[in-house]
C-alpha positions in Angstrom: 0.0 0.0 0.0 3.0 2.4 0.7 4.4 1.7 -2.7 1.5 1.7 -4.5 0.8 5.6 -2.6 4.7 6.2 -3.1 3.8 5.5 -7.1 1.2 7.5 -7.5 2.4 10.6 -5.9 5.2 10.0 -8.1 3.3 9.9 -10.9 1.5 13.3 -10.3 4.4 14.6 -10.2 5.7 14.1 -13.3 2.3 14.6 -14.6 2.7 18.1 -12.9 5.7 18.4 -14.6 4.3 17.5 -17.8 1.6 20.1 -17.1 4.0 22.7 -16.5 6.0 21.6 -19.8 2.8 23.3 -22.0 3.3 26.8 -23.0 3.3 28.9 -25.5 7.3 29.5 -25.8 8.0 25.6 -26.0 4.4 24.0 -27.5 2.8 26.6 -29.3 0.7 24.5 -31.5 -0.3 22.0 -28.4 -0.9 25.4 -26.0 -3.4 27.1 -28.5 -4.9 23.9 -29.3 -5.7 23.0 -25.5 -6.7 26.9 -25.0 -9.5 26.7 -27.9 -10.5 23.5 -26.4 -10.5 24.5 -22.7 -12.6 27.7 -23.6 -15.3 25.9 -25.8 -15.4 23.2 -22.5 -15.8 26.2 -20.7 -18.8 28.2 -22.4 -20.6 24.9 -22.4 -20.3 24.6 -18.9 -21.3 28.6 -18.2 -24.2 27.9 -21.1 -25.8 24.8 -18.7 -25.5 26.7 -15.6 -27.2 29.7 -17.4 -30.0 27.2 -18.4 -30.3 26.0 -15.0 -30.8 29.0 -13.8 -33.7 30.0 -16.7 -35.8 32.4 -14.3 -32.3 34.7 -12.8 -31.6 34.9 -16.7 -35.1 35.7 -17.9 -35.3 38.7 -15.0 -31.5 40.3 -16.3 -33.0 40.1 -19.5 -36.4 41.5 -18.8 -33.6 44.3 -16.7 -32.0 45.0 -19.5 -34.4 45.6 -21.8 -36.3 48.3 -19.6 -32.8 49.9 -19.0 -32.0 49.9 -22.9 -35.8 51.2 -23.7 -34.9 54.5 -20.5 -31.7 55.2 -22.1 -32.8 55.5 -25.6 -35.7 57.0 -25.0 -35.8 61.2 -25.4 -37.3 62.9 -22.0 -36.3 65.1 -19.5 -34.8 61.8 -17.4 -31.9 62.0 -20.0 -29.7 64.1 -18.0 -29.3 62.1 -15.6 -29.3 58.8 -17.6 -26.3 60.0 -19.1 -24.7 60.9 -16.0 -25.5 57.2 -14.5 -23.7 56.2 -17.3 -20.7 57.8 -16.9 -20.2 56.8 -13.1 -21.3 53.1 -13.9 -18.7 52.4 -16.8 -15.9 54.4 -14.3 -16.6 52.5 -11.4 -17.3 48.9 -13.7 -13.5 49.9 -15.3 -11.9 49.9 -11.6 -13.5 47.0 -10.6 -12.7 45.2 -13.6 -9.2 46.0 -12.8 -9.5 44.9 -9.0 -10.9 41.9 -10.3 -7.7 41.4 -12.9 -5.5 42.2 -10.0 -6.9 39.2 -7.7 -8.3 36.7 -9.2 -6.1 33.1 -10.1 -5.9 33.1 -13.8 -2.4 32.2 -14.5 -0.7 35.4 -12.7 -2.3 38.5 -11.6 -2.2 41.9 -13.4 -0.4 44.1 -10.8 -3.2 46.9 -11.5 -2.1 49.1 -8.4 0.9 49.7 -10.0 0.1 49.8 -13.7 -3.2 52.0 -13.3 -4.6 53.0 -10.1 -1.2 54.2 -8.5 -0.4 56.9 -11.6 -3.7 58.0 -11.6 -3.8 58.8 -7.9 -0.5 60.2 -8.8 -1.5 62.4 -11.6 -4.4 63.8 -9.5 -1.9 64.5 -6.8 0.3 66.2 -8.6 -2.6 68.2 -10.2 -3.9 69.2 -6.6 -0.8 70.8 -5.9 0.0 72.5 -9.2 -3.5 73.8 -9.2 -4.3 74.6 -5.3 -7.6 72.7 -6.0 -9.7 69.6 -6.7 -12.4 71.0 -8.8 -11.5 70.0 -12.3 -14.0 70.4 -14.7 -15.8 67.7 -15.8 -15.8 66.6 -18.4 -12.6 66.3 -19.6 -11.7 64.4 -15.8 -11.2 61.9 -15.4 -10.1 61.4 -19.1 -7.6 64.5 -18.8 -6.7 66.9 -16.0 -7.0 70.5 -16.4 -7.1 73.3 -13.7 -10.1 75.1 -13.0 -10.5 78.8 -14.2 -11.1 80.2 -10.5 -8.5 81.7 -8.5 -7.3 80.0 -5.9 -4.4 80.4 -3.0 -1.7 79.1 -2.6 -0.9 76.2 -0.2 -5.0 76.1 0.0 -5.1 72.2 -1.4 -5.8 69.6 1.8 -4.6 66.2 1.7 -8.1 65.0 2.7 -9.7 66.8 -0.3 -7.3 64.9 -2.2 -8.3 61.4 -0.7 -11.8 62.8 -1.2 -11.0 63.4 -5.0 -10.1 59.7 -5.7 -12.3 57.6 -3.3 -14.7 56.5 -5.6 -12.1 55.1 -8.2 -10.1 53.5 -4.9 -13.0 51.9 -3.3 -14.5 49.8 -6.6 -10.6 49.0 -7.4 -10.3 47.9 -3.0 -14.4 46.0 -4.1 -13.2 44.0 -7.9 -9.8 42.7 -5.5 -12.7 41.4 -3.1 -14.7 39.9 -5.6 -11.3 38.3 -7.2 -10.3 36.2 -4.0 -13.8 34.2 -4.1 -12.3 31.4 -6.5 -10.8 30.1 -4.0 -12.9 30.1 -1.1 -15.5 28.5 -3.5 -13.4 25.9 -4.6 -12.3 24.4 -1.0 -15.5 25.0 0.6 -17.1 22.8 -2.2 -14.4 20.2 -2.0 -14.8 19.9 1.5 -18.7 19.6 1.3 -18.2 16.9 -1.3 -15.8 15.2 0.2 -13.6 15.0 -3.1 -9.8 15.8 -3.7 -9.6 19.2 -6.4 -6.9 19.1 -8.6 -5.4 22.4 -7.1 -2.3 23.0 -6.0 -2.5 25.7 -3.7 -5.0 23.5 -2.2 -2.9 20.3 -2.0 -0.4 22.6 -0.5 -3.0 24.1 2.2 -3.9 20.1 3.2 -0.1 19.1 3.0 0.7 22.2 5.5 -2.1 20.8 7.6 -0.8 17.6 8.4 3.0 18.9 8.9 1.7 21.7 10.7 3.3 20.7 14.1 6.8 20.1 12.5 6.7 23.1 10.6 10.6 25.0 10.8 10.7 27.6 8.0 9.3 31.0 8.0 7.1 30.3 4.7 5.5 27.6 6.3 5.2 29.4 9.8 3.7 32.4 8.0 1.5 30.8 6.5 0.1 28.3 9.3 0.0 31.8 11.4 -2.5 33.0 9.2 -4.5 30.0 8.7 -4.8 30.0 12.6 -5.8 33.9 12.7 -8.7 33.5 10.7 -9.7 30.0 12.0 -9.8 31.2 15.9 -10.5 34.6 15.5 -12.9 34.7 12.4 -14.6 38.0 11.0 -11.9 40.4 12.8 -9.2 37.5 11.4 -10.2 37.8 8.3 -10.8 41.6 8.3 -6.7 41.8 9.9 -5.5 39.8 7.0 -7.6 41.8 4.4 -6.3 45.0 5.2 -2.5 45.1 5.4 -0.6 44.2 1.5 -0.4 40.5 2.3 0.8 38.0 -0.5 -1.0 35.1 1.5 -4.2 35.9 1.4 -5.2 33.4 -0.7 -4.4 31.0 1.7 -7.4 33.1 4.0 -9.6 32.5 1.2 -8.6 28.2 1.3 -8.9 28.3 4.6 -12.1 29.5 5.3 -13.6 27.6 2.5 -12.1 24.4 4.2 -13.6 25.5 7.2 -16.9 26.1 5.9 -17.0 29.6 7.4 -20.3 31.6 6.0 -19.5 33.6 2.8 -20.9 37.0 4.2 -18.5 36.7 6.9 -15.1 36.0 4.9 -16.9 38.2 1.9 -18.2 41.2 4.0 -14.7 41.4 5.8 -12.9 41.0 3.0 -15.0 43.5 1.0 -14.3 46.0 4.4 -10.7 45.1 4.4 -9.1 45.6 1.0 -12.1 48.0 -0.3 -11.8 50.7 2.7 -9.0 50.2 5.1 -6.4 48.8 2.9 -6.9 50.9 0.0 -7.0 54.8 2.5 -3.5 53.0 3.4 -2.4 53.0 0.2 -4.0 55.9 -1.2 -2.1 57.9 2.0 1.3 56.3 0.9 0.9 57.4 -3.1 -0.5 60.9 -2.2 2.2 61.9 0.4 4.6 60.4 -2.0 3.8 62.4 -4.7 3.6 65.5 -2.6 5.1 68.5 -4.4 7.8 69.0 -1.7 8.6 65.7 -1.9 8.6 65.5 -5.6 11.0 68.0 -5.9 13.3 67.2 -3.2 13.3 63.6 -5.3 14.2 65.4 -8.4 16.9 67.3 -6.7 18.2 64.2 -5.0 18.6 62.5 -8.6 20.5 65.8 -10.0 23.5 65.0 -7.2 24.2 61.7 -8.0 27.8 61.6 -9.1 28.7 62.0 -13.1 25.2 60.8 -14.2 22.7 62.5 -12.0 21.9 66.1 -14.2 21.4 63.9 -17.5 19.2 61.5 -15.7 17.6 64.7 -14.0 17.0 66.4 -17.0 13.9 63.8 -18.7 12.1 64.3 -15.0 12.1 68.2 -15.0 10.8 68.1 -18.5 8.5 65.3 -17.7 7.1 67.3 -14.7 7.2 71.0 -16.4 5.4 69.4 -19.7 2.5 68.0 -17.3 2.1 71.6 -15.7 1.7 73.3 -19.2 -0.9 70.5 -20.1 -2.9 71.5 -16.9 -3.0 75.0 -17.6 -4.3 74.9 -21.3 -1.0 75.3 -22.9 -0.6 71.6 -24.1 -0.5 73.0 -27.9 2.1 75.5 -27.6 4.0 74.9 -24.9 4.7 71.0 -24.1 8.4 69.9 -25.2 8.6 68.1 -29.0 9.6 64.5 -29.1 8.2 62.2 -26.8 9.4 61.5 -23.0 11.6 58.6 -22.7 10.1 58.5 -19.1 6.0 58.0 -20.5 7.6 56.1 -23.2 9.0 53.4 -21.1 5.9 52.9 -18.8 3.7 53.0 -21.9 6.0 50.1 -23.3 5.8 48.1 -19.6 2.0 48.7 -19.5 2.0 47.0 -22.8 4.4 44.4 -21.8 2.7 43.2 -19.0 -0.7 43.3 -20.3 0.8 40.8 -23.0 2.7 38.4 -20.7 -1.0 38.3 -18.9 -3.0 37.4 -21.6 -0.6 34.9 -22.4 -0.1 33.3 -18.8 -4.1 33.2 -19.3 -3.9 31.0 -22.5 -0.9 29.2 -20.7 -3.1 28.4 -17.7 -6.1 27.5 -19.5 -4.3 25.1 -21.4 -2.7 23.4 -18.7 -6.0 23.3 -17.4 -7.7 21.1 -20.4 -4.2 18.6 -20.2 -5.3 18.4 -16.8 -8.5 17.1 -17.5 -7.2 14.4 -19.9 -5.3 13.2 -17.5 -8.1 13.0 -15.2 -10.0 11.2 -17.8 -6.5 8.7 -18.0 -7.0 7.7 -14.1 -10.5 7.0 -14.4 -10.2 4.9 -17.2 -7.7 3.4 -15.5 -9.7 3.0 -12.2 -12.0 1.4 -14.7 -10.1 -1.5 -16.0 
């Protein structure tokens, strides 16, 4: 019996391995193949549960209709149908970003960094240079431009700041919620059922279970420390591990799945967590970093760094003087020619990234169909 177990743990290993092995840089055909094939298995799937679920459908549909007959019809309503508009597609954008940031498909788009950070940045910088948060809208939040009024200087708070950007914060803080559900769905359904998932993180969750009392490292410590947080001390657990930048959490989410804890408890201190305490923590952290004082002492800091410091000084202060013209209606007449190699190179990792994400996507769904054929192997097997 010990060999036999010894075997087969060997042998989903390899298979792992094998797993692992399909990507687009080594087996392109096999990858795109298995991705096609994974996505049609999965819109069959989502098109059964859909039909299941005939009379939630029918109502969205019967929703959307009246919505789609309000909008297009003319009346004095349209005002503010158009203003609904515009707040639902901004908040649905940051929460679709939250949601990329979170959720387990392949690897996470790092969101914070690539979108939400700048533009907390850009508003803070814009707050300063123009002593105010009231820019006209439209053209914000598409561009930035300083209102007409005249205004004093040093009159800009950092709470009207944090004000300014809340909304955007808060649905990114809610779509990072809604992203770490996967996994407290999948565990709480394999523990109800009683079967094994094919999941690694969750093989490593049981695995760090048993071992849990010989258990040296600091990986393993760390993460047995927050399994036992949220197990003992639930909701305010939860909420703890929620709101400070933790790379575990995922292992929160496991964990109270496993432990069949209710879903508006993990999801309503979740939701609390990452969507208002977390996210005033980093919104702090961005705006006093992109203070004006403390942009310039920055600047000046780069300009006395032996032999190189003035030329790589230079592409800042232009940077940073071409975004003061733009908010000041001088864009056309006043903005340096030629591009800056500084918005040129985060354009270029913005694209970079979003590309290596779609492709860990394709990577991970086709690793997910060779999955299921070898599933389909062991039950054949288990057949014979």
């Amino acid at each position: 019996s010990f060999a036999d177990s010894s075997l087969f743990s060997e042998r989903k290993r390899r298979d792992r391995e094998e797993r692992l092995n399909i990507v687009l840089w080594r087996q392109p055909l096999v990858t795109l193949q298995y991705f096609f094939l994974e996505t049609l298995i999965n819109l069959k799937e989502w098109t059964i549960k859909l039909w299941h679920r005939r009379s939630i459908l029918v109502s969205l549909l019967l929703t959307l209709a009246v919505l789609t007959a309000t909008y297009y019809i003319e009346g004095t309503h349209q005002q503010y149908v158009r203003y609904m508009e515009k707040k639902f597609f901004w908040c649905a954008y940051w929460v679709g970003l939250g949601i990329l940031s979170s959720v387990g498909l392949g690897t996470g788009l790092h969101t914070f960094l690539l979108y939400l950070g700048p533009h907390i940045a850009s508003v803070t910088l814009a707050a300063y240079e123009c002593n105010s948060v009231n820019f006209p809208e439209p053209p914000y939040p598409d561009q930035i431009i300083c209102p007409d009024e005249e205004t004093t200087e040093g009159s800009i708070s950092l709470w009207a700041i944090i004000s300014k950007v809340r909304l955007e914060a808060c649905m990114w803080g809610a779509g990072t919620a809604i992203g770490e559900l996967p996994p407290y769905f999948m565990a709480r359904a394999a523990r109800l059922s009683g079967a094994e998932p094919d999941d690694e993180e969750y093989q490593e969750f049981e695995e760090m279970l048993e071992h849990a009392e010989t258990a040296q490292d600091f990986a393993s410590r760390a993460k047995l420390a927050v399994q036992n947080l949220v197990q003992k001390v639930g909701f305010f657990g939860i909420l703890a591990c929620a709101s400070i930048p933790n790379p575990l959490f995922d292992l929160a989410g496991i964990t109270c799945g496993h432990f069949l804890v209710p879903f508006w408890t993990f999801f309503g201190a979740t939701l609390i967590g990452k969507a208002v305490i977390k996210m005033h923590i980093q919104k702090l952290f961005v705006i006093i970093t992109f203070s004006k004082h403390i942009v310039e002492q920055m600047v000046s800091l780069i300009g006395a760094i032996p032999s190189i410091g003035p030329s790589l000084q230079k592409p800042f202060q232009e940077y940073l003087e071409a975004q003061r013209i733009k908010l000041h209606h001088k864009s056309d007449s006043g903005v340096p020619q030629g591009e800056n190699w500084l918005s040129w190179m985060f354009e270029k990792l913005v694209i970079v990234m979003v590309c290596y994400f779609i492709l860990s996507i394709i990577n991970s769904m086709a690793q997910s169909y060779a999955k299921r054929l070898q599933q389909k192997m062991y039950s054949e097997e288990k057949t014979k």
